[in-house]
C-alpha positions in Angstrom: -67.1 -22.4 -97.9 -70.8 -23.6 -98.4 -72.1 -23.7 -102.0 -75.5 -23.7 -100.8 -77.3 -20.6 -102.7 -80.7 -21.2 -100.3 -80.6 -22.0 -96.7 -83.4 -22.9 -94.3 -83.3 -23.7 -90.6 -86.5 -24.3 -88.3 -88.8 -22.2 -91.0 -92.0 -21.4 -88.9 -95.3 -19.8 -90.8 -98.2 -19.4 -88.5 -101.8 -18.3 -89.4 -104.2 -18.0 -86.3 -102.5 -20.9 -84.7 -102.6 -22.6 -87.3 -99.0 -24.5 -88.4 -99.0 -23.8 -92.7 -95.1 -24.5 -92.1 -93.7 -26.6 -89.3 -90.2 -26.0 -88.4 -88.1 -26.7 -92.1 -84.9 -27.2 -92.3 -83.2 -27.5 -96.3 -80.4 -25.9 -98.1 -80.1 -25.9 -102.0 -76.6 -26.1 -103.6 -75.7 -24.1 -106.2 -76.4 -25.5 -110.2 -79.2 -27.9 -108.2 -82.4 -28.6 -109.0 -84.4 -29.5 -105.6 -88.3 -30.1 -105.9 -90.8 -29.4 -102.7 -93.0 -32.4 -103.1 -96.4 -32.8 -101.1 -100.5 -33.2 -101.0 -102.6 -30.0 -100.8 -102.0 -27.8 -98.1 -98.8 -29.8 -97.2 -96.8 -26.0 -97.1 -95.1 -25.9 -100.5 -96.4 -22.5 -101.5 -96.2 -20.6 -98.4 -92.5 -21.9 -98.2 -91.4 -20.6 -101.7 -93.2 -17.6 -101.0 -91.6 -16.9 -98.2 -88.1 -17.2 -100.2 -89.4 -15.1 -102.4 -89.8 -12.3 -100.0 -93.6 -12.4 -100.4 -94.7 -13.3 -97.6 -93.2 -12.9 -94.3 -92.2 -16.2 -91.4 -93.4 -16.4 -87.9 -89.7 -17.7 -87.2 -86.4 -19.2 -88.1 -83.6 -18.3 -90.1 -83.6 -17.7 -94.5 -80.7 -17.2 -96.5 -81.5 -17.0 -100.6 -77.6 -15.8 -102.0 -76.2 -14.6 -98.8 -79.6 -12.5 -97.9 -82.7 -12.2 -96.2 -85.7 -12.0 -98.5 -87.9 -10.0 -95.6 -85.1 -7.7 -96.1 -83.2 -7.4 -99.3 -84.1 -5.0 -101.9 -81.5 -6.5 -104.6 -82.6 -10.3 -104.3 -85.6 -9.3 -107.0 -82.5 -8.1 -109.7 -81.1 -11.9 -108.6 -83.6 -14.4 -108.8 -86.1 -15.1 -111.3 -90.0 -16.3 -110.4 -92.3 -18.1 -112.4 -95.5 -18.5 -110.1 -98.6 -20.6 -110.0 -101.6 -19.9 -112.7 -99.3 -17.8 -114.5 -101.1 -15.0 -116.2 -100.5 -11.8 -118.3 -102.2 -9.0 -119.9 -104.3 -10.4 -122.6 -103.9 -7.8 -125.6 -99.7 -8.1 -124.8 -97.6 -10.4 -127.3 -94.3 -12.0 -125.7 -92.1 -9.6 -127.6 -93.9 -6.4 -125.5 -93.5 -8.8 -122.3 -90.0 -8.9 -122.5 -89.3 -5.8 -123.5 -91.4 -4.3 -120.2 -89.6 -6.2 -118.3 -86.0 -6.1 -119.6 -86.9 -2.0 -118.8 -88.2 -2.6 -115.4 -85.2 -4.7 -114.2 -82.7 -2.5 -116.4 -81.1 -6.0 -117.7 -79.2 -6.1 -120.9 -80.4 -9.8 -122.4 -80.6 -10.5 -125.4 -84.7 -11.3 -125.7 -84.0 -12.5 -129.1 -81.9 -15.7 -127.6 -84.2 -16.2 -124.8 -86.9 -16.4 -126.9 -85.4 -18.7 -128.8 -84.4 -21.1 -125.6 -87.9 -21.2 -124.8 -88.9 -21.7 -128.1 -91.0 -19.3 -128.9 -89.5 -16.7 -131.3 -92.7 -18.0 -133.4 -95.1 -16.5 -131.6 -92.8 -13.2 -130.6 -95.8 -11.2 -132.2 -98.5 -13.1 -131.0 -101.1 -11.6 -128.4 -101.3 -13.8 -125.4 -105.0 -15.0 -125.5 -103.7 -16.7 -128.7 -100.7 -18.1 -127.2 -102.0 -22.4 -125.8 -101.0 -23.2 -122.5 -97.9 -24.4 -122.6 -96.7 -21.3 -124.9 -98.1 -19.2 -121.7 -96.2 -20.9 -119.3 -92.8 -20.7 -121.9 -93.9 -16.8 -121.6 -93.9 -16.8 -117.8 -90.6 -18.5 -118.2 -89.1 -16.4 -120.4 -90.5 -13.6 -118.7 -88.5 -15.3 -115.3 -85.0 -15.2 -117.0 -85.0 -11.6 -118.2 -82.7 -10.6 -115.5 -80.3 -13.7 -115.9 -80.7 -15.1 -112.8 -78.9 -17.2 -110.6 -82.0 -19.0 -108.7 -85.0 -19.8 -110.5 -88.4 -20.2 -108.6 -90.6 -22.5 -110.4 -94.1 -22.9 -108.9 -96.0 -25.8 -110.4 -95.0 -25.0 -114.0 -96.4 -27.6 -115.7 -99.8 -27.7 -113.8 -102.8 -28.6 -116.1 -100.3 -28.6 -119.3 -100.9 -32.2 -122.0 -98.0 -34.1 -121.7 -96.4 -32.9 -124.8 -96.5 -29.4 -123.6 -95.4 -30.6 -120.1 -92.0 -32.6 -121.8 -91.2 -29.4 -123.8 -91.2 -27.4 -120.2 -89.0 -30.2 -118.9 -86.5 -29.6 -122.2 -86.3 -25.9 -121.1 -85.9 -26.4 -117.5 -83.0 -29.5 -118.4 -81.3 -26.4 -120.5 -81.3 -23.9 -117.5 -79.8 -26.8 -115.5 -77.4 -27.1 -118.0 -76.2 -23.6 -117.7 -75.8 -23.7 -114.3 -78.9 -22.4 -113.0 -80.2 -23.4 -109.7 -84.0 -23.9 -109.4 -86.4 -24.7 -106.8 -89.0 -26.6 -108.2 -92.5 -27.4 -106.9 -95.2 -29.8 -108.5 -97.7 -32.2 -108.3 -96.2 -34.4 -110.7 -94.0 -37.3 -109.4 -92.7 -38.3 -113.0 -91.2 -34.8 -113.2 -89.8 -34.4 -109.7 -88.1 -38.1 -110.5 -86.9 -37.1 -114.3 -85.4 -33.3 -113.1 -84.8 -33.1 -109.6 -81.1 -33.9 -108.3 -83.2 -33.7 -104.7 -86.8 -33.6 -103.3 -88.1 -33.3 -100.1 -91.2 -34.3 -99.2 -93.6 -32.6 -97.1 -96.8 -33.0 -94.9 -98.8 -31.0 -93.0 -96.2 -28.0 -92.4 -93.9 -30.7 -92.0 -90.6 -32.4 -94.0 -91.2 -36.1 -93.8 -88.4 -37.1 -95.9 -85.6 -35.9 -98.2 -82.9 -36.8 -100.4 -82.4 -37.9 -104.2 -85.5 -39.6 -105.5 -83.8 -42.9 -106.0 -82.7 -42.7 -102.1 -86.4 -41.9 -100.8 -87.5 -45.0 -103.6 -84.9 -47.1 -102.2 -86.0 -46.3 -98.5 -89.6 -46.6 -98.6 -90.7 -49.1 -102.0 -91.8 -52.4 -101.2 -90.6 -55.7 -102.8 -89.3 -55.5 -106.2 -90.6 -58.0 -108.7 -89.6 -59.5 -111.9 -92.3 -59.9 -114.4 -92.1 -63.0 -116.5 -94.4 -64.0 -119.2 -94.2 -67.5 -119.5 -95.8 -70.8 -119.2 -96.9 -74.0 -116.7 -93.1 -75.0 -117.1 -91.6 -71.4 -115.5 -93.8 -72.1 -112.4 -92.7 -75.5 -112.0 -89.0 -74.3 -111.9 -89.6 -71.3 -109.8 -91.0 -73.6 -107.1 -88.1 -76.0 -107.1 -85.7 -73.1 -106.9 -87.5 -72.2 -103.9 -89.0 -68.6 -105.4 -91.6 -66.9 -104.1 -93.9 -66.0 -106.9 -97.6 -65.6 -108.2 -99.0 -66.2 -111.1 -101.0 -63.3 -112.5 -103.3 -63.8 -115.8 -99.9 -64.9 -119.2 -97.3 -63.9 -116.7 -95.7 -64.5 -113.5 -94.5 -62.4 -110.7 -91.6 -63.4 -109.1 -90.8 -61.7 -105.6 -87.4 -60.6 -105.0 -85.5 -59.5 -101.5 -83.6 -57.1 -103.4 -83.0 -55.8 -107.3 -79.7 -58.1 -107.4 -81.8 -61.1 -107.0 -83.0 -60.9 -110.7 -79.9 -62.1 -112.0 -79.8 -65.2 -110.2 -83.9 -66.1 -111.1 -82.8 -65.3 -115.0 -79.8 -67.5 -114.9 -81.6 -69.8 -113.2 -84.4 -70.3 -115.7 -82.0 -70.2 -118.4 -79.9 -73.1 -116.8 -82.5 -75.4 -117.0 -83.4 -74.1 -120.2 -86.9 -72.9 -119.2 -89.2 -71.5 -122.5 -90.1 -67.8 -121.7 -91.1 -65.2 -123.8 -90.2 -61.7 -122.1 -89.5 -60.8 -118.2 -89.3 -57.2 -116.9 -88.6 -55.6 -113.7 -90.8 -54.0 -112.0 -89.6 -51.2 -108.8 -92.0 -48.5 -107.6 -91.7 -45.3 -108.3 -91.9 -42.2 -106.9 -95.0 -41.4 -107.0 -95.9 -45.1 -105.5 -94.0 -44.3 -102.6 -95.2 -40.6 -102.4 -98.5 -42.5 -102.2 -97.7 -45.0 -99.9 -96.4 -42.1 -97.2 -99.2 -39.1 -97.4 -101.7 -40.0 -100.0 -102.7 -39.1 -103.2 -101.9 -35.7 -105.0 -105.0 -33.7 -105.9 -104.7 -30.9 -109.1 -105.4 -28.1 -107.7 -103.0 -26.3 -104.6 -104.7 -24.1 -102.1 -102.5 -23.2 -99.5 
């Protein structure tokens, strides 16, 4: 029996001709985080809102917990959505948020402890204008898992947060994990598809170009890794005999390697022949550099 709790298969979204989605295929498994990585207008949006039941596909076949979200009328008591630019009515303090929705989706959670696993029974009282951004995004995210949900929909929930505020949305969404939620995650920040996603797909132009765990797509498509060595004249001089490829760039030098493994034997190396060095790090792209490298840079703001 599958554990996936979303499956996709040849998603289609047309508008006027145009392609927003291109034929998808992914299936999340259950307790997973997967992340929808891509440039503007790459299709992230229009998918999630698809599996949302928002908006409707051209074509294909959706399954979110068993059921069709053109068709379901339960899927809203099931899943929980946090969605882009996140916003609510001004005057309305978290604690009257809650309680509107805990009434709407006649849930019996305890506000008190979600509150608190969002970390904001501090500002419980406090109208939402006041609240910075981060604490409004907390809100939306609190206001998300009202209904205890099994799949979380999380729609750039960091966008235009500083990076403290951004790392105390990461702690929340590392404690839903935790407790066995499943999320769908979509963002424009690489560091934070790397650090929380247990899978990412990448897409382009409607299109999935790639997918997997990060460290697979990294491992896949990163160029030559390199061990940084800050050293002297003498560390050159070694390097060459030992037949390394390297360059020397400003106090240190960059030693090319064939694969990660290869920086054992250039340590042990320089340390047999008792070479004076001061430090040595290696260096492997990231994400992001490889997200680069395949469809360009990420731009802030998502229009799609």
């Amino acid at each position: 029996m599958s554990d996936a709790v979303i499956d996709v298969s040849n998603l289609v979204k047309t508008y006027s001709g145009l392609r927003a989605v291109d034929g998808i295929s992914f299936s999340i498994n259950r307790g997973e985080v997967f992340s929808l990585l891509g440039p503007n207008g790459a299709g992230k949006t229009t998918t999630v809102e698809i599996l949302e039941g928002v908006r409707n596909r051209t074509s294909g076949e959706i399954t979110v917990l068993g059921e069709d979200p053109e068709k379901s009328r339960s899927l809203i008591f099931k899943v929980g959505i946090l969605p882009q630019d996140f916003a609510f009515i001004y005057n309305s303090t978290p604690k009257e948020a809650l309680d509107f929705y805990k009434g709407t989706l006649r849930t019996s959670s305890d506000l008190n402890e979600i509150l608190e696993m969002v970390e904001l029974e501090d500002k419980a009282t406090t109208p939402f204008q006041k609240l910075s951004g981060g604490q409004k995004q907390k809100l939306g995210l609190a206001l998300s898992l009202v209904n205890d949900p099994e799949i979380l929909f999380l729609d750039e929930p960091t966008s235009g947060l500083d990076p403290r505020a951004r790392r105390n949305i990461w702690k929340v969404i590392k404690t839903l994990k935790e407790r066995g939620k499943s999320i769908l995650l979509t963002t424009h920040y690489l560091e934070e598809a790397e650090l929380l996603a247990d899978k990412v797909a990448i897409m382009n132009r409607g299109k999935i170009i790639d997918a997997g765990t990060p460290m697979e797509i990294v491992e896949r498509h990163h160029e030559d890794d390199n061990l940084i060595i800050r050293g002297d004249g003498g560390v050159e001089q070694l390097l060459s005999t030992g037949g390394f490829q390297f360059q020397r760039e400003g106090s240190y030098v960059k030693v090319n390697l064939r694969n990660i493994k290869d920086a054992t034997d250039v340590i042990n190396y320089l340390y047999e022949h008792k070479a004076k060095f001061e430090d040595f790090t290696l260096k492997r792209e990231s994400l992001e550099d490889v997200f680069v490298r395949m469809v360009g840079e990420i731009e802030e703001d998502e229009t799609e």
